[in-house]
Structures are given as C-alpha cells and as structure tokens.
LODREN-864932 format. One record per residue (C-alpha): x, y, z; residue number from 1. Coordinates in pm, 1 decimal, padded with zeros to 6 digits. Layout:
N
<<X; Y; Z>; NUM>
...
END
This chain:
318
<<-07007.2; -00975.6; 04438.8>; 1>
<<-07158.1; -00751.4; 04158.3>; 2>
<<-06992.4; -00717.4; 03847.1>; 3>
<<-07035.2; -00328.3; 03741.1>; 4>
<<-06941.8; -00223.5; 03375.6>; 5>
<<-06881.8; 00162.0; 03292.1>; 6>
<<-07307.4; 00218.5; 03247.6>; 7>
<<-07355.8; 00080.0; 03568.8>; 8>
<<-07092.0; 00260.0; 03728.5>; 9>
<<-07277.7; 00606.4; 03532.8>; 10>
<<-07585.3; 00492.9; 03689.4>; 11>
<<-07544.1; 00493.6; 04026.3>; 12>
<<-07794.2; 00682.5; 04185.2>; 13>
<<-07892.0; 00752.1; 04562.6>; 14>
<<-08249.7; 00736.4; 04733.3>; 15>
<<-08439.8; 00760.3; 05052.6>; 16>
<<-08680.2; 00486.2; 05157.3>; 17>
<<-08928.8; 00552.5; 05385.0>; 18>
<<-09105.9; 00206.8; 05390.2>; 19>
<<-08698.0; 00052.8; 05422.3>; 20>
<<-08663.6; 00261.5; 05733.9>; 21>
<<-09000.9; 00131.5; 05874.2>; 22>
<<-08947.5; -00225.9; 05822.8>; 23>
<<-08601.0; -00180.5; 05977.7>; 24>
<<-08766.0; -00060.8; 06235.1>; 25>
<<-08950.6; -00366.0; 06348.5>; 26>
<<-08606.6; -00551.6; 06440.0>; 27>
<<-08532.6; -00184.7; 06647.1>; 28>
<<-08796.2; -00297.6; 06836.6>; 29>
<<-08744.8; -00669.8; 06902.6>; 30>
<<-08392.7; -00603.9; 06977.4>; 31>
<<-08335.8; -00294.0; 07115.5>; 32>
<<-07987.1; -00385.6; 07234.1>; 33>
<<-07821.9; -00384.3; 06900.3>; 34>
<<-07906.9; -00035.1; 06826.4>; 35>
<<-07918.8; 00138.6; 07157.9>; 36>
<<-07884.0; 00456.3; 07012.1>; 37>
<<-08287.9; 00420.4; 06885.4>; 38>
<<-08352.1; 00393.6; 07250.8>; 39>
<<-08530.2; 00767.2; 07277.9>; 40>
<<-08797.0; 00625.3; 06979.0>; 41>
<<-08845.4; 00327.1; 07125.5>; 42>
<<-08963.8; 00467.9; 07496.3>; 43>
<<-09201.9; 00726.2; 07255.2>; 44>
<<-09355.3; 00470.9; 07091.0>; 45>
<<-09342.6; 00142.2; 07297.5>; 46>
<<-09669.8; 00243.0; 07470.5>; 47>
<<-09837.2; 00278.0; 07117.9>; 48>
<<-09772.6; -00082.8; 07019.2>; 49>
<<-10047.8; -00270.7; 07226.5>; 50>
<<-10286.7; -00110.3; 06960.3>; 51>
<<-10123.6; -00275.8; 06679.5>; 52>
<<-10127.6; -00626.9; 06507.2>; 53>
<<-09762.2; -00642.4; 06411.1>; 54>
<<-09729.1; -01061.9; 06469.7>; 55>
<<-09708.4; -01120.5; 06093.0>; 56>
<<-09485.0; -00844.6; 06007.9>; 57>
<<-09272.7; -00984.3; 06305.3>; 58>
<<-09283.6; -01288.8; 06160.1>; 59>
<<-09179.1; -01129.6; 05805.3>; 60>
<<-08889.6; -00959.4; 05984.9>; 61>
<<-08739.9; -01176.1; 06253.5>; 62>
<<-08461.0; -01022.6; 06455.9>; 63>
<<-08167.4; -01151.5; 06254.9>; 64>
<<-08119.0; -01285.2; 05872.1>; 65>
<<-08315.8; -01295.9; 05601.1>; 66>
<<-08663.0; -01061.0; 05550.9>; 67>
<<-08876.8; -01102.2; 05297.1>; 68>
<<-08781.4; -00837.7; 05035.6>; 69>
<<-09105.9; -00781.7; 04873.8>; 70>
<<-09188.9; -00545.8; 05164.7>; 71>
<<-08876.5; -00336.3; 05112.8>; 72>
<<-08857.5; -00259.2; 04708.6>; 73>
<<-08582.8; -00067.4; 04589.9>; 74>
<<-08694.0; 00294.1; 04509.7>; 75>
<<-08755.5; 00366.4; 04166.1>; 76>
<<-08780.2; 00736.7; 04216.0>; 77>
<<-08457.5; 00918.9; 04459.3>; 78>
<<-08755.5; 01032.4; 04758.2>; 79>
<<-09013.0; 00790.1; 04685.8>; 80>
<<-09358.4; 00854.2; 04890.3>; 81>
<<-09465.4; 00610.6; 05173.5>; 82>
<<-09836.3; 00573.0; 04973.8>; 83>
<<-09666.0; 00471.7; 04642.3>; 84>
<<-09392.5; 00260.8; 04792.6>; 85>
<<-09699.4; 00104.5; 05013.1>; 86>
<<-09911.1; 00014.5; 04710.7>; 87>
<<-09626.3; -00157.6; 04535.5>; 88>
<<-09598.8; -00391.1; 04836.8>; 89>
<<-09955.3; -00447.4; 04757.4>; 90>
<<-09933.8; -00579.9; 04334.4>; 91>
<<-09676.2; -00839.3; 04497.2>; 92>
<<-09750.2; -01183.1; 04306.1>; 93>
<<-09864.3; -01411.1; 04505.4>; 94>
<<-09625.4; -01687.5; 04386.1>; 95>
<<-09270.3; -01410.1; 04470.0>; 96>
<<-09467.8; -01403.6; 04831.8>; 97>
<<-09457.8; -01778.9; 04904.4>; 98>
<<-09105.5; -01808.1; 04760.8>; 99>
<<-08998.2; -01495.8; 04982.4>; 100>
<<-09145.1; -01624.3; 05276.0>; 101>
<<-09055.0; -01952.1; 05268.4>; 102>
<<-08689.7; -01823.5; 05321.4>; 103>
<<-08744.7; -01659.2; 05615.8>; 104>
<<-08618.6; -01813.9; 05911.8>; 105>
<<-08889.2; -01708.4; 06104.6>; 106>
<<-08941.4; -01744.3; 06510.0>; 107>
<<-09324.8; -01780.5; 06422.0>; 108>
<<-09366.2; -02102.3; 06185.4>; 109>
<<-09773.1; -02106.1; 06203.3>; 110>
<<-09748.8; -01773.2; 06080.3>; 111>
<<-09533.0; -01837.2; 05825.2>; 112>
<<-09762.2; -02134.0; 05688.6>; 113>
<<-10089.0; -01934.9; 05720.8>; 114>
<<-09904.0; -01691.9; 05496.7>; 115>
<<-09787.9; -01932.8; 05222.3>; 116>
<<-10132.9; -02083.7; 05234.4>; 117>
<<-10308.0; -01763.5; 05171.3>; 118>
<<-10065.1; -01507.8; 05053.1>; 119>
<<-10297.8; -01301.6; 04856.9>; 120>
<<-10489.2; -01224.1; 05158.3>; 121>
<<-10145.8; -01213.0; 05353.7>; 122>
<<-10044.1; -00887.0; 05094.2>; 123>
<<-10379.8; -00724.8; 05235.7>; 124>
<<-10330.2; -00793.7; 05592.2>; 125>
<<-09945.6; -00675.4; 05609.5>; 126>
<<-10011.2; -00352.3; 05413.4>; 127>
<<-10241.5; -00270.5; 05661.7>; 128>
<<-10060.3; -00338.0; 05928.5>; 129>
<<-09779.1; -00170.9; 05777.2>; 130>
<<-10003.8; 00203.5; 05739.3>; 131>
<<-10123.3; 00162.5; 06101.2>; 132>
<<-09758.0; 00103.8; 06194.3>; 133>
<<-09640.0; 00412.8; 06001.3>; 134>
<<-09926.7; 00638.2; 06138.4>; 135>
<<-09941.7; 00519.1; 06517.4>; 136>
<<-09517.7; 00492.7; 06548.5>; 137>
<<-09316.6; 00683.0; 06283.2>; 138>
<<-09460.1; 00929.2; 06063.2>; 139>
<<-09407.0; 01208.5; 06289.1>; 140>
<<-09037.2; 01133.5; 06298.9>; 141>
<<-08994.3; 01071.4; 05949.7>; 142>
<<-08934.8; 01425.7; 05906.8>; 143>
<<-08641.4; 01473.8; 06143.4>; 144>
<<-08490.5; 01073.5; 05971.7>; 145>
<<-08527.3; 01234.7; 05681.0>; 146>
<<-08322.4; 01572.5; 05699.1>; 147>
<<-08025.6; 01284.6; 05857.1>; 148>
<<-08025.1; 01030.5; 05536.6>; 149>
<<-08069.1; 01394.9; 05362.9>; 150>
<<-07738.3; 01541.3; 05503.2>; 151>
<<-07584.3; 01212.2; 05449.2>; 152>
<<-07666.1; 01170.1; 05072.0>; 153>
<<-07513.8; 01493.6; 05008.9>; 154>
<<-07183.2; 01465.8; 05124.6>; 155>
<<-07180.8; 01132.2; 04971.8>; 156>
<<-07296.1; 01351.6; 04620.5>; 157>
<<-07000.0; 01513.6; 04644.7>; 158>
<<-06762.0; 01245.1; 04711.7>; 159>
<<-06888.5; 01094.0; 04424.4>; 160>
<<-06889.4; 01424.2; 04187.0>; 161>
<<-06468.7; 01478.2; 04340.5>; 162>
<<-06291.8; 01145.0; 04350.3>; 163>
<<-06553.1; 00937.0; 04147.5>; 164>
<<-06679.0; 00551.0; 04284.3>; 165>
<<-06361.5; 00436.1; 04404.5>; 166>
<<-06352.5; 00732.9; 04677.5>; 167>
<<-06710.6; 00679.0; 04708.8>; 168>
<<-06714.5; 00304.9; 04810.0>; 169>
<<-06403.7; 00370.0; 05013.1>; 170>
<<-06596.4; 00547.8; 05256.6>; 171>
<<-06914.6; 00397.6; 05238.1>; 172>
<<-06848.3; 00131.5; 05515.5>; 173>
<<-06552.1; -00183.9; 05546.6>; 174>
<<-06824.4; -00436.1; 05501.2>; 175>
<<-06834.8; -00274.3; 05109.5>; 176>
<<-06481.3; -00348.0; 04855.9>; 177>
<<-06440.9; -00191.7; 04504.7>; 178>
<<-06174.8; -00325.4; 04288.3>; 179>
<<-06274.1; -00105.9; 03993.4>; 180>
<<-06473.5; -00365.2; 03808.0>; 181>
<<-06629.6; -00570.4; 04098.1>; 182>
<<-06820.0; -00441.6; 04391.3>; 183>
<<-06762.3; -00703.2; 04722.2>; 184>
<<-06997.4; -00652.1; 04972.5>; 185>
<<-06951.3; -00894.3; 05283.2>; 186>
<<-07332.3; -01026.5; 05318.7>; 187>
<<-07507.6; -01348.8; 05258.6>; 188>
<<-07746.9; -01258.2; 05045.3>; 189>
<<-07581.4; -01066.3; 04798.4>; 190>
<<-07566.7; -01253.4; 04458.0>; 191>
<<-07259.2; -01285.9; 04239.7>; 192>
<<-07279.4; -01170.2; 03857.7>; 193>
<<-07353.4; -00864.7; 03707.3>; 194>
<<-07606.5; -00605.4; 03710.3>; 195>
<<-07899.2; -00593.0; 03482.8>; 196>
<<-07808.5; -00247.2; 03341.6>; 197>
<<-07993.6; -00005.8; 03552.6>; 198>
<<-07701.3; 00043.1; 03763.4>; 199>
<<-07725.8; 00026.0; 04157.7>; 200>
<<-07919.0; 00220.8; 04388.7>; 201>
<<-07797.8; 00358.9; 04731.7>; 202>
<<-07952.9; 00363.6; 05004.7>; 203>
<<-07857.6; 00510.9; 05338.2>; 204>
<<-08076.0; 00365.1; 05684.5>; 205>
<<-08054.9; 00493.8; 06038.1>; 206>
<<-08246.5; 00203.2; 06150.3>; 207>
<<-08070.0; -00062.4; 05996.9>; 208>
<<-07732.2; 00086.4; 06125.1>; 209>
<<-07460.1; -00053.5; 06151.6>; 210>
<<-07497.1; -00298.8; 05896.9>; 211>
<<-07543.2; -00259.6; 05547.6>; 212>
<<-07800.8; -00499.3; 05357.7>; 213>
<<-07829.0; -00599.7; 04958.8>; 214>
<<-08093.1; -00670.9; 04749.6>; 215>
<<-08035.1; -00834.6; 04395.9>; 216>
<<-08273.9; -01040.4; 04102.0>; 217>
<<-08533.4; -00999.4; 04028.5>; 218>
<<-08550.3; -00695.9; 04190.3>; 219>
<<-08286.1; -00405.8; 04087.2>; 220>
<<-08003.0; -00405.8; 04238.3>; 221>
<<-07950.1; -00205.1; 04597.3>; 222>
<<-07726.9; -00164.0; 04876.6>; 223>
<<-07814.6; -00027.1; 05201.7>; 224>
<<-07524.8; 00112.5; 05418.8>; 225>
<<-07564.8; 00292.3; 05717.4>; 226>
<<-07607.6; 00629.1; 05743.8>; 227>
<<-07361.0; 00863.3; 05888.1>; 228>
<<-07423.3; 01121.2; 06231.2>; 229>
<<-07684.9; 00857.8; 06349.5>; 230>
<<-07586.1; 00932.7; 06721.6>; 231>
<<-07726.7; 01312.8; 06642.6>; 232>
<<-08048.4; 01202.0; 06554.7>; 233>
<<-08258.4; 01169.3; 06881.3>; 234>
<<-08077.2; 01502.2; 06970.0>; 235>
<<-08338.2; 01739.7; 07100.2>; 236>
<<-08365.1; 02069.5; 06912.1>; 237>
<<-08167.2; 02261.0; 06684.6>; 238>
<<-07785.5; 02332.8; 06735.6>; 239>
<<-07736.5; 02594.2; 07008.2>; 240>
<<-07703.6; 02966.1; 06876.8>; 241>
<<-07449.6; 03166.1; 07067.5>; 242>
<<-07558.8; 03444.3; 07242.0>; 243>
<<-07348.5; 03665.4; 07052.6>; 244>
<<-07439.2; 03548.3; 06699.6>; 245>
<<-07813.7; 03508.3; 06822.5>; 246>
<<-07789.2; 03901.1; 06896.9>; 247>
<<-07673.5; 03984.9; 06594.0>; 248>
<<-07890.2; 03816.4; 06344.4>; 249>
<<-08195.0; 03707.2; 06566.4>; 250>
<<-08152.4; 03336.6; 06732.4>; 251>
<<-08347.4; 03135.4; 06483.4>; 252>
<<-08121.1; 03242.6; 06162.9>; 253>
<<-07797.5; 03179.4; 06391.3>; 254>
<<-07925.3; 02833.4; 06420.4>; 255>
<<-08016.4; 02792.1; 06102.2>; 256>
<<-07658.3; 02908.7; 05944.5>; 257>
<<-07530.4; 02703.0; 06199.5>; 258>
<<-07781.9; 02445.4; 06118.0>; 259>
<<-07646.0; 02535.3; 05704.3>; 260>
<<-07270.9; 02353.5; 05771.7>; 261>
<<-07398.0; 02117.0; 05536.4>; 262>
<<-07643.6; 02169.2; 05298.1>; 263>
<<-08018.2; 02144.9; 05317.5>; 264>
<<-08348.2; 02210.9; 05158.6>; 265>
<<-08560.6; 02431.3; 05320.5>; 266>
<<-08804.6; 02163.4; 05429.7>; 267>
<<-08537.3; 01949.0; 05658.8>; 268>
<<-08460.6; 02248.5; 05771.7>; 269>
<<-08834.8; 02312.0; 05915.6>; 270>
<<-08785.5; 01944.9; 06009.5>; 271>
<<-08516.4; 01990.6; 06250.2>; 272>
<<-08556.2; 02356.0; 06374.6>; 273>
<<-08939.1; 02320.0; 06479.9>; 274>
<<-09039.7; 02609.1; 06222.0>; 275>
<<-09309.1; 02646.9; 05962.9>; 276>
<<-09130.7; 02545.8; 05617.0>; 277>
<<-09285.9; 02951.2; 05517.1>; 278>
<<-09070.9; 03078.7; 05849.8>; 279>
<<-08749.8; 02863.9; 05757.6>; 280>
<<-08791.3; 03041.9; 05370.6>; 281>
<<-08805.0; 03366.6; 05494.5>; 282>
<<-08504.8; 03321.3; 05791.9>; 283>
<<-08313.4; 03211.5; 05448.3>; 284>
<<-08419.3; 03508.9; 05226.9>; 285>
<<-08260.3; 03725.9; 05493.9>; 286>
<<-07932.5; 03521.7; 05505.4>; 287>
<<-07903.2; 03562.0; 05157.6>; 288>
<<-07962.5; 03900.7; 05102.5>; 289>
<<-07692.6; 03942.6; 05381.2>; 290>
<<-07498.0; 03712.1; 05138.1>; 291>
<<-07466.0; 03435.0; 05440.7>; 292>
<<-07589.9; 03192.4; 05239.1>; 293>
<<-07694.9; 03058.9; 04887.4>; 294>
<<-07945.2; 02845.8; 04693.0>; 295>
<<-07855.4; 02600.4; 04441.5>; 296>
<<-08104.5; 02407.9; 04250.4>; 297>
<<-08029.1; 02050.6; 04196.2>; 298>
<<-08299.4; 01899.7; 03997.2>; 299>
<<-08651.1; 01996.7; 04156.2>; 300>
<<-08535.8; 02115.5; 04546.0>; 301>
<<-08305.9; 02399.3; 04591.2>; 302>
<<-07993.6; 02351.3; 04905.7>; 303>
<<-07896.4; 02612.4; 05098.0>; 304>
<<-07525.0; 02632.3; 05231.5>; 305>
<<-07352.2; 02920.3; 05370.5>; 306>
<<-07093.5; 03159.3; 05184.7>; 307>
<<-06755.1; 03187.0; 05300.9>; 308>
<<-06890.3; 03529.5; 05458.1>; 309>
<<-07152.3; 03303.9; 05636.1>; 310>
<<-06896.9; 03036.5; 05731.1>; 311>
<<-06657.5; 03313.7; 05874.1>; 312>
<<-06972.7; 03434.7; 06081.4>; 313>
<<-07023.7; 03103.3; 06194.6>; 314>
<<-06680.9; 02989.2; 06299.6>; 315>
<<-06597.6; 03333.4; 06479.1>; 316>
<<-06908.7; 03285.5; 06718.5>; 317>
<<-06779.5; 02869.5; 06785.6>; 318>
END
C-alpha cells in the first residue's frame, strides 16, 4: 500500500524499460508455460542460448518470487537507453548487492554464495552477461516490443489527461486498487507508507505479463503492470491493406493509416511495417498533405494519428 498525496499524484509519469523487459525475459525462458504467448521468441532464440553464460543471472532471477532489484532500476528518464540503464547496474554498491541477493530464493545456492562473497566482481560478471544476452537474444526485437509498450502508454496518456488517476488505475489491471489517497497493489513486496516525493513511475512489460510487479525504498517508487495487445505482438507483418484502399493510396500508406488507429512516432512505425524510418516519413508526408493524418509534438517525438477524413478512409475499406 502506497500512500500518494496530491504531488505524487501530479507526478506520475510513464516509462519504457528496456533492461526490465530483458530480465523478465529470463523467467520467459525457464518457464515458458506461463507465458505461452512468448512462444514464437523463444523457438528464435532458444538455439542462441548454448553460447551464453546466463547461470548467475538465472540464479538472480529464479522462475517465481523475489529478483534482485538492482538489475531492474526504475527509469529515471521516460525511454531510457539499454547502455545507460546497463551502466547503472554496474555503480551498484556492493553492500545493496549482498542484501539483494541474499533475498532471493534462488534454485542455485552455490551461486548465490559465490555472489555474496564476491559481489563486486559479481556486478562485472552479470553486466556482461546481461550485454551478450541483449545482443545474441533481444535487441533485434526490441524494436517491434517497443512500438507495443509505445501504443500502450498512449492510450493510458489519455486516460489519464480525461478522467484523471482514478480512471487510470481502474483500468490498469484488478491486482492494482485506488481509494483516492492510497494505492493497493496485491503483491508481496510492495511496502506500505508513503512515497518519497518523486511520485511513481509506470511501467508497462510484455514479458512480465500478466502480472504486475513493485519496486519501493530505496529505490523510487514503480509499478509494473502488464501491457495491453500482448497477443499481437509475435504477429507477423503489418496489418493487411485492402486491396481497394491499397489501390488507391499505394499498399504501404494503407497499412500505415491502418497501422495510425492509434498513435505512433514515426520510428515504431518503421519498427512494425519493415520500412526505413526515411520511407515511413515520407509515406506520412503524403498522408498529411492528403489531410489523412496529423503530427503532434509531445515533448521531443512527434505522433501521427489519422484525421476523421483518414479514419472515414479507413473504416469504409474494413
């Protein structure tokens, strides 16, 4: 249970993880069961994994409970970069290591101890492990996880921006409760009192869907909930463009205003159509001189959506 006062509430803010999504990732892979629909990434990358040392990250990140947070630290910026969120893992204390670790209920004990007895050197090893991870297994699909938590954080924008936090948190999943002073969120690990007045960071995960996951003092506070429309993302391709709207405008724009039924930035739109980010700009350029669509700038990236005109276009060739 959080306590949130009016700043905190103000101070909400969302944010993508990369190196929360990769770490999630590791209990994808030693139970594939539980999240079935992560099946397609797992057969692309399973062959991949007899090249790796992951035994002490498994060992960090057992199947079920407790990880050790100081491999997942909140964002402090909204799209942090895998390099800086990978270097603060490194400037870990050694002495937040060995109490981390020490929680961990961990199916590899000599692992555990070889890391408490050493965890300097442990910081070295894992961060390693964790960029040969990243490059061999997921930074080519980063992109495409990317335009999903992307699409997801905006309509969750403008639930917040229409019917404030209480129609936020209503939707965000039933494991979350807001009473209008307290946040309840039904995990173990989530610490009762109030924030520390940077308010609470957001963060929605395809890879640890369907749960959500807290993190609380001494780090800033974060919740992790899962994203929505994670059953699209091992989809192949772009949506299909009708053959009559693909004759009209040229196939690649009709799936890219079809694509534009929620916003998007031009770049997870590259992401998820196969096309050059300078291909995806000009598609757009046409759109909107056709007035199908518009730009809006919302602090350094500019969404496109479609117009009514463009929405009209888009239903009539359903």
């Amino acid at each position: 249970m959080w306590v949130m006062k009016p700043e905190d509430v103000a101070r909400i803010r969302f944010a993508f993880s990369p190196l929360w999504e990769l770490v999630a990732s590791l209990r994808t892979l030693q139970d594939p069961a539980r999240q079935s629909v992560h099946l397609p990434w797992i057969k692309a990358v399973r062959p991949r994994l007899a090249e790796l040392d992951l035994a002490e990250l498994f060992a960090l990140v057992p199947p079920k409970g407790y990880l050790a947070d100081f491999l997942t630290p909140p964002p402090d910026t909204p799209l942090p970069d895998f390099a800086a969120e990978l270097d603060r893992v490194r400037l870990t204390p050694p002495d937040r290591v060995v109490h981390e670790v020490r929680q961990v209920k961990s199916t590899a004990p000599a692992i555990i101890d070889r890391i408490v007895a050493d965890p300097a050197g442990a910081v070295a090893r894992v961060t390693e492990a964790l960029q040969a991870y990243w490059e061999s297994c997921f930074a080519e699909f980063w992109p495409r996880v990317y335009g999903l938590l992307e699409r997801d954080v905006l309509r969750r924008s403008r639930l917040l921006a229409q019917g404030g936090a209480k129609a936020l948190f209503a939707a965000l999943d039933p494991a979350v409760t807001w009473t209008g002073e307290r946040l309840l969120v039904d995990r173990p690990w989530c610490s009762t009192g109030g924030l520390h007045g940077d308010g609470l960071v957001l963060v929605p995960s395809a890879f640890y869907w369907p749960s959500v996951a807290v993190m609380s003092a001494p780090y800033q506070e974060m919740l992790v909930y899962p994203v929505l429309g994670v059953g699209t993302l091992w989809e192949q391709g772009p949506p299909p463009a009708p053959g009559a709207l693909a004759a009209l405008i040229g196939r690649s724009r009709a799936q890219i205003l079809l694509a534009l039924a929620e916003p998007s930035t031009t770049s997870a739109l590259a992401g998820r159509m196969s096309l050059t980010p300078g291909a995806v700009s000009q598609h757009l350029g046409v759109l909107s001189d056709g007035g199908l669509a518009i730009g809006m700038r919302v602090g350094k990236q500019v969404l496109y959506r479609r117009t009514a005109n463009g929405d009209a276009l888009a239903a009539g060739a359903a």
